[in-house]
N, C-alpha and C positions, 0 to 999 in steps of 0.2 A: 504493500500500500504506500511507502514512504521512496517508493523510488521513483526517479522521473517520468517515467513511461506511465507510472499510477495514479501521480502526482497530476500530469498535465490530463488526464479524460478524468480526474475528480474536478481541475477546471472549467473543461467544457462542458459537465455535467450539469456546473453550478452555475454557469455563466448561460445558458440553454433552460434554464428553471428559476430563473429571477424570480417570475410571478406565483409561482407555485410554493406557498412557505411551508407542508410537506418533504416535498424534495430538498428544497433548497435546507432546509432545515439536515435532511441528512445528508447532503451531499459537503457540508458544511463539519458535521462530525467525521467525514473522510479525510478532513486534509489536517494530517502528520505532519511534524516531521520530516522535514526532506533530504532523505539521503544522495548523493551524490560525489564523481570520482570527478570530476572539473570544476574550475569557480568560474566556468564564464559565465555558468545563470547568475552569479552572483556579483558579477565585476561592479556593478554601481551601489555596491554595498560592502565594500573592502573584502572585496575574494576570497582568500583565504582564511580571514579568521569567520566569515559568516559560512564557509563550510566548514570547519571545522567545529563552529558551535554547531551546526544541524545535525553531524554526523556525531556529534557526543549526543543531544537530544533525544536520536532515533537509538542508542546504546542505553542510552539512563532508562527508555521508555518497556525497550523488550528486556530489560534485567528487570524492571519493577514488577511488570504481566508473569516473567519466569517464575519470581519470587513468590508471587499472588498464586499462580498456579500450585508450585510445590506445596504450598504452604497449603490449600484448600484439597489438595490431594490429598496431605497426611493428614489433616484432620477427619477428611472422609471414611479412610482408612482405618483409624482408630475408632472411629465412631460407629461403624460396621461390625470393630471384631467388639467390643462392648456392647453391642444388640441394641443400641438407640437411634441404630439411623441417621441418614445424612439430610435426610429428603423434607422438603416445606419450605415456608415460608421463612423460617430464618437463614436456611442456606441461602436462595435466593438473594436475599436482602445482605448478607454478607459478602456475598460475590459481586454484587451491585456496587454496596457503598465501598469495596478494595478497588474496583475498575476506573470508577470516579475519583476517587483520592491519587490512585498510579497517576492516573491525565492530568489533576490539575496540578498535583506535586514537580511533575515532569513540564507542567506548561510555567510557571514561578520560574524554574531554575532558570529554561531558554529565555525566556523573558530577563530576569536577571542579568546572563551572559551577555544578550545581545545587548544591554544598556550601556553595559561593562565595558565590553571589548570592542565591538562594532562604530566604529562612526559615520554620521552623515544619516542614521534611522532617526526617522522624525516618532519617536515610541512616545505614547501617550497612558495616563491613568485609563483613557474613556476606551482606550483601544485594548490594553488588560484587563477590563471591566469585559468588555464584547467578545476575547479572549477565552475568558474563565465561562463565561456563559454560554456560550455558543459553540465553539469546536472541542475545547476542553472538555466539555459536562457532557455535550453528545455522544463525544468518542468512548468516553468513560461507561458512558451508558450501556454501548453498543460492546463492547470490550467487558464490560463487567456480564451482560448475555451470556458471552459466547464462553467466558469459565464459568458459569453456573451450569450449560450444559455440558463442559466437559466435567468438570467435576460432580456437581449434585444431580446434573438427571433433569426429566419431566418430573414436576412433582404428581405423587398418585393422588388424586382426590378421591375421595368415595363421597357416591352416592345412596340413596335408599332407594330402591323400590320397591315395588307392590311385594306386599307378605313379607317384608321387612329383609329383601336380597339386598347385599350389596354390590355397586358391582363400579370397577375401576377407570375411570375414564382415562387414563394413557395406561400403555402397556407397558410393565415391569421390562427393567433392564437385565439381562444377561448377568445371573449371577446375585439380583437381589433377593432370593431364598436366603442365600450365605449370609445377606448383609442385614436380615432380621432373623436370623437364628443368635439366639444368646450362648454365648461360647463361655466352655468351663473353666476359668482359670486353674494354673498348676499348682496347686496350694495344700498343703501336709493336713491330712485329717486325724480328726480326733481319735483318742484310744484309751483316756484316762479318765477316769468317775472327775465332771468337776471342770473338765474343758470347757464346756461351752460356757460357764460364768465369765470365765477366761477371756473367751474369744468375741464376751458382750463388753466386757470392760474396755479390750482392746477397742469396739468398735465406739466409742465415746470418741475416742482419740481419731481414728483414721475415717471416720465418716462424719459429720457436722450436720447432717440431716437426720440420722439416727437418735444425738445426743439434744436437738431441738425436739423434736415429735416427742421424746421422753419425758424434758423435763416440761413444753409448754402444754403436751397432750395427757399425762399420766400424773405427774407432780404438783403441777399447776392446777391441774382440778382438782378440788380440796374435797367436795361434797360427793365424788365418785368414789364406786370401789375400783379396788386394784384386781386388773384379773393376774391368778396363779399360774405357773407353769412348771412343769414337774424338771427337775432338774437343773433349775434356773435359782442363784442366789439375787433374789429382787434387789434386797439394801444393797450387796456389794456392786449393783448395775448403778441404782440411782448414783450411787456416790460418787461414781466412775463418770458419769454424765455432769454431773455439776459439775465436778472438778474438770473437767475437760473445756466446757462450756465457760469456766473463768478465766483458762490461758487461753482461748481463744478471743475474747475479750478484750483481754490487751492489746494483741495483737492487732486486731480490727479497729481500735481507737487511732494507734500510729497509720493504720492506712489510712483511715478518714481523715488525720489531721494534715498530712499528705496527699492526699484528694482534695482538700480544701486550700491550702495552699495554691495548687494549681487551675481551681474556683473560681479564687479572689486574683489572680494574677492576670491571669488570659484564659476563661471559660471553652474556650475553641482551642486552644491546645493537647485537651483531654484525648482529641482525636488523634490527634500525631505521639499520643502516648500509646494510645491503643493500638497504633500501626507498628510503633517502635516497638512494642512487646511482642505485637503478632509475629513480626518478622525475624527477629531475636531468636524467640522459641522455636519455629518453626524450623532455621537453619541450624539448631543445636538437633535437631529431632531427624536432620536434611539425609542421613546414610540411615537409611531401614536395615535392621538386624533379620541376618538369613537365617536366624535360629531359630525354631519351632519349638524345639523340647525342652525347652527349657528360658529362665529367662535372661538377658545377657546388658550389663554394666554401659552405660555409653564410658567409652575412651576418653581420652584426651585433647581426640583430633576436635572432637563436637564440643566442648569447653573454647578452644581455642578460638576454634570458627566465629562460635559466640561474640567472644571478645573483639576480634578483626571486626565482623558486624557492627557491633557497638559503635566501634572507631571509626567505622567507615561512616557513617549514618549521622552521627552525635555532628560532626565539622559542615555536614549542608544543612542542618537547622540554622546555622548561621545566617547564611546567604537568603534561607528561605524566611528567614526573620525579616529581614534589612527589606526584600523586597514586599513582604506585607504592610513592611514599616513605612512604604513608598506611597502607599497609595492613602489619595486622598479621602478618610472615613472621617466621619464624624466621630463624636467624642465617645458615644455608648458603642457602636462599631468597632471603632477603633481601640476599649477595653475588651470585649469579645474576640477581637482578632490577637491581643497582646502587641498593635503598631506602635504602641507608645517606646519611646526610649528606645528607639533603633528595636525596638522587639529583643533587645538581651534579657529583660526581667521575664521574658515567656519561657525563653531557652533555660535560659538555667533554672527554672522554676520546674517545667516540665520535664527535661533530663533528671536535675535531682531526686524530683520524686517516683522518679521510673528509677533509677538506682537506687534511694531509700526503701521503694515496695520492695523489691526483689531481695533485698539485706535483709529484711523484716520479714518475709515471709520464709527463706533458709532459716534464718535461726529458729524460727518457729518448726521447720521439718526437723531440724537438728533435735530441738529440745524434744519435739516429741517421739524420734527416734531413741533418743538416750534414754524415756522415760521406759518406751514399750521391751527394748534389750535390757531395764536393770531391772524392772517390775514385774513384768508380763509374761516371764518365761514360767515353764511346769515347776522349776526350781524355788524359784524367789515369790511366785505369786501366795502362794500359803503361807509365806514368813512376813510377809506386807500387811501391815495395819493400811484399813480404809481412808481412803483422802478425808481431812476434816471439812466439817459441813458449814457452810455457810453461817455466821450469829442471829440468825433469825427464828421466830421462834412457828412458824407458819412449814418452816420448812422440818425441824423437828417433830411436832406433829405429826405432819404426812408421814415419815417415817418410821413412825408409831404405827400408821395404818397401813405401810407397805412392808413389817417385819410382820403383820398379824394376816397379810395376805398373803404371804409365805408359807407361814406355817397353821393355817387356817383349814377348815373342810367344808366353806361356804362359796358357793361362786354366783356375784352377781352380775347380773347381764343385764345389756342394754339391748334393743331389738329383736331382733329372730336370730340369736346368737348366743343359744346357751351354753355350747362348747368354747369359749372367746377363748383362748390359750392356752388351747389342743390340735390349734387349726384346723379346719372343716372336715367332714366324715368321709372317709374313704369307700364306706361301704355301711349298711343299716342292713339289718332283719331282725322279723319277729315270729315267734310261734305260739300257737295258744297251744294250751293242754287239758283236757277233758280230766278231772279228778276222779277218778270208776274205779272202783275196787279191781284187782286182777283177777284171773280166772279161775286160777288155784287157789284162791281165799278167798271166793264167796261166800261158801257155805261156813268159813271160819267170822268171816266178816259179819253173815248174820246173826251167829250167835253172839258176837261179841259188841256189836255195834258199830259196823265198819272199819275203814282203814283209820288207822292213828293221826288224828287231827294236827297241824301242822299252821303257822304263821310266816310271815315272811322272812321275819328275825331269826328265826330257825332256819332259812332257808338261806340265807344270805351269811350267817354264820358255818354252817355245813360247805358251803361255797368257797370262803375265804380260806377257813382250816386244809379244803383238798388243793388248793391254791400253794396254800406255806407250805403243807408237805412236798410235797411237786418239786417248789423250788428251792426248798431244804435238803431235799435229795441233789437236783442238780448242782448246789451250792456247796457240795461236798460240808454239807450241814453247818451254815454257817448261817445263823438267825438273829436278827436282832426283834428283841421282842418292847424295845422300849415305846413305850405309847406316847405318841406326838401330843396328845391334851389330856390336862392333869387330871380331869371329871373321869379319865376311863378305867375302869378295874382291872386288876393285874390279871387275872383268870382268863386263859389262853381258848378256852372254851364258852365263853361268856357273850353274848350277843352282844353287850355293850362294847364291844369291840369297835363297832362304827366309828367311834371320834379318831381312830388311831388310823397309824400308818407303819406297817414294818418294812423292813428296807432286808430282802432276803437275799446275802448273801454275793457274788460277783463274779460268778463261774456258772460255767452251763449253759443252756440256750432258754433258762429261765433264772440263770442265779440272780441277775440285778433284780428280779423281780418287785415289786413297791404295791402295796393292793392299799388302800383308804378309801373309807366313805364321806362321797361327797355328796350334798346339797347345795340344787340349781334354783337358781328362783329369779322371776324377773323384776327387774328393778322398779318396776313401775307400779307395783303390788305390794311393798314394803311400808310404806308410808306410817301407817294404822298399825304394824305387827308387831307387838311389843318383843318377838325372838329376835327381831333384826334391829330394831332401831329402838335407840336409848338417849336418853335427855345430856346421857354423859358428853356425848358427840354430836357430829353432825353425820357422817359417816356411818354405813351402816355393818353392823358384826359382822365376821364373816370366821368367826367358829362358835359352833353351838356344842353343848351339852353331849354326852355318850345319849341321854333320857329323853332327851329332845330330838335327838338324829332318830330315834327307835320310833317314838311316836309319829314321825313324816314317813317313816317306812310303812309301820301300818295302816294311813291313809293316803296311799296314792292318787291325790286328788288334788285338783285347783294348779295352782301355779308353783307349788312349792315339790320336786320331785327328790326323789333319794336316787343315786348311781354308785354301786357297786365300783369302782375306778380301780382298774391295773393297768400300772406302767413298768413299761421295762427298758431301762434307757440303754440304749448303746451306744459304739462308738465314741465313749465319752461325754456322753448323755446330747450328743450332734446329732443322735436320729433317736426319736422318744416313741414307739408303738403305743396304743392309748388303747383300751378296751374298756368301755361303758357298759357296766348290764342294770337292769332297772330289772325289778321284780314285782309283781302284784298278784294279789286272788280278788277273784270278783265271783262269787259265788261257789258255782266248782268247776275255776276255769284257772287254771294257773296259767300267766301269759310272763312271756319274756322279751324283752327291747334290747339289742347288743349292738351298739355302734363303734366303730374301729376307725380311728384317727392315728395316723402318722405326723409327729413334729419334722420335718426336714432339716436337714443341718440348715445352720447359719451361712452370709455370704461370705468366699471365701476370700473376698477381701478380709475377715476378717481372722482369716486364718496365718495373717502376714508373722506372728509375733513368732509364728513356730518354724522362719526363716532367717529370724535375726540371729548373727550372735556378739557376741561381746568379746573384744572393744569392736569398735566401731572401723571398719574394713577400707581403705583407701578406695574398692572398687565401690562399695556401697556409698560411701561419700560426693564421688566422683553423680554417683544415680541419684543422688538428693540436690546438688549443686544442678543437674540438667536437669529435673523434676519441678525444682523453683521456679523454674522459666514459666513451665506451663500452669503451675498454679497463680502465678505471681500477677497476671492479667483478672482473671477470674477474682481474686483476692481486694484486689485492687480498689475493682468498679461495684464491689459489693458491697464496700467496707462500712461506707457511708448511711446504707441502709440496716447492714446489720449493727452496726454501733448503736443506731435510731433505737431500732427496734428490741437492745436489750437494755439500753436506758430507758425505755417506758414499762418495761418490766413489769417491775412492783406496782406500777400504776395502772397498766393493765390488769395485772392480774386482783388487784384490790378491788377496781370497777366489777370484775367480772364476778367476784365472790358476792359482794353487795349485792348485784343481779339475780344470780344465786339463790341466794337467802331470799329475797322475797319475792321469788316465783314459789319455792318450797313455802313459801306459807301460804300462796296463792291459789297454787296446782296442787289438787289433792290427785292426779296422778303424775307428782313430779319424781323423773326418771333417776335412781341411783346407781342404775347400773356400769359397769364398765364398758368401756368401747374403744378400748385397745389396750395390746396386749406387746408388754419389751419381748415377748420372743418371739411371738410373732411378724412384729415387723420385721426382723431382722433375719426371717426366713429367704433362705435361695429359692429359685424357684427350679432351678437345677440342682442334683446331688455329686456329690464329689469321686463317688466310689462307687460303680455297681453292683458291690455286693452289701454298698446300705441299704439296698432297696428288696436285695432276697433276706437280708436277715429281718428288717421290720416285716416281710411279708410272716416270716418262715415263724417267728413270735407273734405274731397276729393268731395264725393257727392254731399253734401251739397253746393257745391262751383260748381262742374257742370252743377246741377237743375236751380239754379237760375242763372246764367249765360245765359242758354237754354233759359229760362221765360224773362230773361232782351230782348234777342235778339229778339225772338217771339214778346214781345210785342211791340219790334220798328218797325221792317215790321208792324205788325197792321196796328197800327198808320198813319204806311203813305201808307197802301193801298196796299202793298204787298199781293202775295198770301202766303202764308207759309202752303197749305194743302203738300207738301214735306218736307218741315223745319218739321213739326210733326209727321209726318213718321220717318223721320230718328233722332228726337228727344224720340221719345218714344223706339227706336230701341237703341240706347246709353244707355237710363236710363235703359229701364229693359234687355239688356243683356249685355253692356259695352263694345260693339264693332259694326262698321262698316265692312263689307266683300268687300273690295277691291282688286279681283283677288287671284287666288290659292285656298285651300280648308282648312279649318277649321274644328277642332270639338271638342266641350265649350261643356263637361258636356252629355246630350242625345241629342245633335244639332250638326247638320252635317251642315255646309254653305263652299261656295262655289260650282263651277261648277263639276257636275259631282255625287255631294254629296245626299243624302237622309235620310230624318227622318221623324220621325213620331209626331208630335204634338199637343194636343188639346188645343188649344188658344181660349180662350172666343171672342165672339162674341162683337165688338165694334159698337161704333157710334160716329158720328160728321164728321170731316173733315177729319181725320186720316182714319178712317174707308172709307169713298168716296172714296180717292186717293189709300187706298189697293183694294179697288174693282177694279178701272180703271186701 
């Protein structure tokens, strides 16, 4: 475009469309730059040095485009293998405003040059005015286009249609599968009772979204409950989150004060920070590592580079000052641009504090690498007393209510979410059972007066007991029998067992085993109930009584339910299998409810701490120093808000409790419940091992069979028939569902009404068998 031949028909193009301000309008963002090997176009303009500024012009122009290019390549790039996509309206918009800054930056300098060195050019403000707006800002325009679609793409929009289709107005590029599949980082998993408390504390520190949502969504609400989660130490999270949340803090005060600095100086320089950081980072980031398996240190060369950048970049803010400094603005203009004073108070304003962020923001990776390698490891983290808490006494309290939702057996819930911090059900069934005397002890039954009457509390005792055995065995007997609340009787046999929790053992494919009774209840049915809410707080209990959990068992009714709850954590408690069984009789029908939740490990960002080690390694240093770059922008331009937003704090959060308080007097169905949960947010959505996904399944089962076998063998016992209970016990274990209305089809099995398949099922015997026949 910039060479003569391109040059003279963007002439004729534009000289042939006067009238036309379309055309002329782009024929206008055509003309470059004009390179050329002769000065005789130039003889009435001193030859030689007016070619030699075009031909530096057309060099400054396709190194800025190169730069912009690499630069929006590797972020696409990165942005693809992290599963968030490159695509929309802020690629777009990014591509746009780097096309338009490369032109006008590049149209300043020639302009400058030719004022400089050139004589005999009649150069004017009004003609750099018509300059920057007209060919400059076009070309930009047009140039900012053309990398949006090399690098981001057509954006995909979706639309809806009828029956709620979506469907993609441009066609997905080659390869965009890959760039929305979320890839698993290579990161150490857990293996030890106790990791994952670990790997939440860690995440306070290495994620700032985690350790907000905690402390302004779980902390900050005073009048909610805390939801539990089995293997998760809550207080030593909170703790981990405040204290995180305070060295960030400072940090973010020095960027704002350094954002503001560059405010009040030249408000329009912000942008030539943002460029200088963009391009900085991106040329330390500029050699992609061919490593796949692993992850690999930037060098030396990418530090260097950095710095050469710096230097090369820092010396035309000069020039690009003096010639902003040239034109004639008005007084509020002319602060916005930073023309005042030759433009040197912009420069050194806006360099300094692009070198001040980046100081401040290293030290801050540094600090918080030094804290995660002396604290955070499996070694040092149980020898660590808790960060201290803030002198507030708002924040003491809660803590009160988040060590009593730890070790609590009450979960209250907000919405249609009574599992909140077991993550959602993997799978549900239920079986009703006809209570009928057996066949063989009819005629004993009528002498006697039937089969041996039986409650839930016996049933659910009977239950836990084959439960601890089970996993006593596989624990090569290793039991703890101490009962989690004081109210519960020592007697191993005692249906007030419900307030307790035993922790059986840490071997076998049920040693970890964990069985407690818990009560769900919905927050919005509390209000009135003098078991949950007390004049003491505001907050409502969340453990009740061994005498009190017995009486919710016996009326399975209304909104207040009892769940039988086994967990069995693994992998260091980074994959938690969850088995729910409810129990009731309603007549003489014994039904049962068993829902099966998988906790998934946490992200494996934050599984970083079990890659450090101590001291601190020249190559890791080297990858904190090129990591600064790319945090150091982001850091930056956020500083200002997040500063805002944690100095109104206490002010928010005081408004918000007032608010609070007198809708709870207001709303007599006002909501207690919880509505989020520290382990659950901080679940992947990927697992890190495929064999965390056969051993939660393989404990799942494990944990259903014998439950079946616990139940089965207490009808026996008292004379039940259970040729039904084994029907639809063997129907659970080998196909892992119940068909309750509607139609199904698991695999070559069609169930439900109306359905058909073909099966050859072996021929049975016993009871099971009897009762298919009949």
């Amino acid at each position: 475009m910039g060479s003569p031949w391109g040059q003279d028909r963007v002439h004729d193009l534009y000289m042939a469309n006067l009238e036309s301000e379309t055309t002329r309008w782009l024929a206008e963002g055509l003309f470059v730059p004009r390179w050329d090997f002769s000065t005789d176009t130039y003889i009435d303009y001193a030859g030689s040095n007016m070619l030699v500024i075009q031909n530096i012009s057309v060099v400054l122009l396709l190194v800025g485009l190169a730069r912009v290019l690499s630069w929006s390549r590797s972020r696409s790039r990165s942005r693809s293998r992290s599963g968030s996509g490159a695509r929309g309206v802020s690629g777009w918009g990014r591509s746009l405003l780097a096309g338009v800054l490369v032109s006008v930056v590049v149209s300043l300098v020639r302009w400058w040059m030719l004022d400089s060195f050139v004589d005999g050019l009649s150069l004017s403000t009004a003609g750099l005015r018509y300059e920057l707006l007209h060919s400059a800002l076009s070309f930009g325009l047009m140039s900012g286009v053309l990398l949006a679609l090399l690098t981001v793409g057509l954006p995909r929009v979706r639309t809806t249609g009828p029956a709620g289709a979506t469907k993609t107005l441009f066609r997905p590029r080659k390869g965009d599968a890959a760039m929305t599949t979320t890839l698993r980082a290579n990161m150490p998993v857990g293996s030890v009772p106790g990791d994952v408390t670990r790997y939440l504390c860690a995440a306070a520190y290495v994620d700032e979204e985690f350790a907000d949502r905690v402390v302004e969504h779980v902390l900050a609400d005073e009048v909610s409950a805390v939801a539990p989660s089995p293997g998760v130490d809550l207080v030593a999270v909170a703790h981990h989150c405040l204290a995180a949340q305070e060295i960030r803090r400072h940090r973010d005060l020095r960027l704002a004060g350094a954002f503001a600095v560059v405010g009040v100086v030249a408000p329009l320089w912000l942008l030539f920070c943002a460029m200088f950081l963009a391009f900085t980072s991106s040329l330390g980031r500029s050699r992609e590592s061919l490593a796949t398996r692993g992850q690999r240190q930037p060098g030396n060369r990418a530090l260097v580079s950095t710095v050469v950048t710096a230097a090369v970049v820092v010396p035309f803010s000069f020039p690009l000052a003096s010639t902003i400094a040239s034109l004639p603005a008005p007084g509020f203009i002319s602060w916005l641009l930073g023309a005042y004073l030759g433009g040197i108070p912009a420069v050194l304003a806006s360099v300094g504090a692009v070198a001040f962020a980046y100081v401040t923001v290293v030290r801050h990776e540094l600090a918080v690498d030094q804290l995660l390698r002396t604290t955070m490891t499996r070694a040092a983290f149980a020898r660590r007393r808790l960060p201290a808490l803030p002198l507030k006494q708002w924040i003491v309290n809660r803590m009160a209510v988040v060590k009593e939702a730890r070790d609590g057996n009450v979960t209250v819930y907000s919405g249609y979410r009574p599992f909140v911090g077991y993550s959602t059900a993997a799978s549900n069934w239920s079986i009703a059972v006809p209570l009928l005397p057996s066949d063989d002890r009819v005629e004993k039954s009528a002498r006697t007066g039937g089969p041996a009457p039986f409650d839930v509390v016996e049933l659910v005792a009977h239950v836990r007991e084959h439960l601890r055995t089970v996993a006593a065995r596989d624990g090569a007997g290793t039991v703890d029998d101490t009962p989690k609340s004081p109210n519960s009787p020592k007697s191993p046999a005692s249906p007030a067992r419900s307030a307790s929790a035993e922790s059986l053992g840490s071997l076998g494919p049920l040693g970890s085993l964990t069985i407690e009774d818990r009560v769900f209840v919905d927050g919005t049915t509390i209000g009135d109930d003098p078991r949950f809410m007390t004049t003491a707080g505001l907050t409502p209990a969340m453990r009740l009584s061994a005498e009190t959990v017995e009486k919710i068992m016996l009326r399975p009714t209304g909104a207040v339910r009892h769940h039988l709850a086994v967990h069995v954590p693994l992998w260091g408690d980074d994959v938690v299998p969850s088995v729910f069984l409810h129990f009731s009789t309603e007549g003489r029908t014994l039904h049962l409810h068993c829902g099966n939740h998988v906790l998934g490990p946490v992200g494996a960002l934050y599984h970083v701490v079990d890659r450090l080690r101590d001291p601190l390694t020249p190559e890791r240093q080297r990858g904190l120093l090129a990591d600064g770059l790319d945090r150091t922008g982001p850091a930056f331009f956020a500083a200002p808000s997040r500063a805002l937003r944690q100095g109104r704090f206490e002010a928010r959060r005081t408004r918000r409790m007032a608010d609070e308080l007198t809708a709870m007097q207001q709303d007599p169905v006002f909501d207690y419940g919880a509505r989020m949960s520290m382990r659950e947010i901080a679940t992947s959505p990927v697992y890190q091992n495929y064999f965390q996904v056969v051993d939660a399944d393989r404990v799942t089962s494990a944990v259903q069979r014998h439950t079946l076998a616990a139940i089965r063998e207490f009808l026996d016992a008292r004379g039940y028939d259970t040729t039904d209970f084994r029907a639809q016990q063997q129907t659970i274990l080998n196909q892992g569902v119940i068909q309750q209305g509607g139609t199904s089809i698991i695999g070559n099995q069609a169930i439900g009404a109306g359905a058909s398949a073909t099966q050859n099922v072996a021929r049975q015997s016993g009871p099971a068998a009897a009762g298919a026949q009949k």
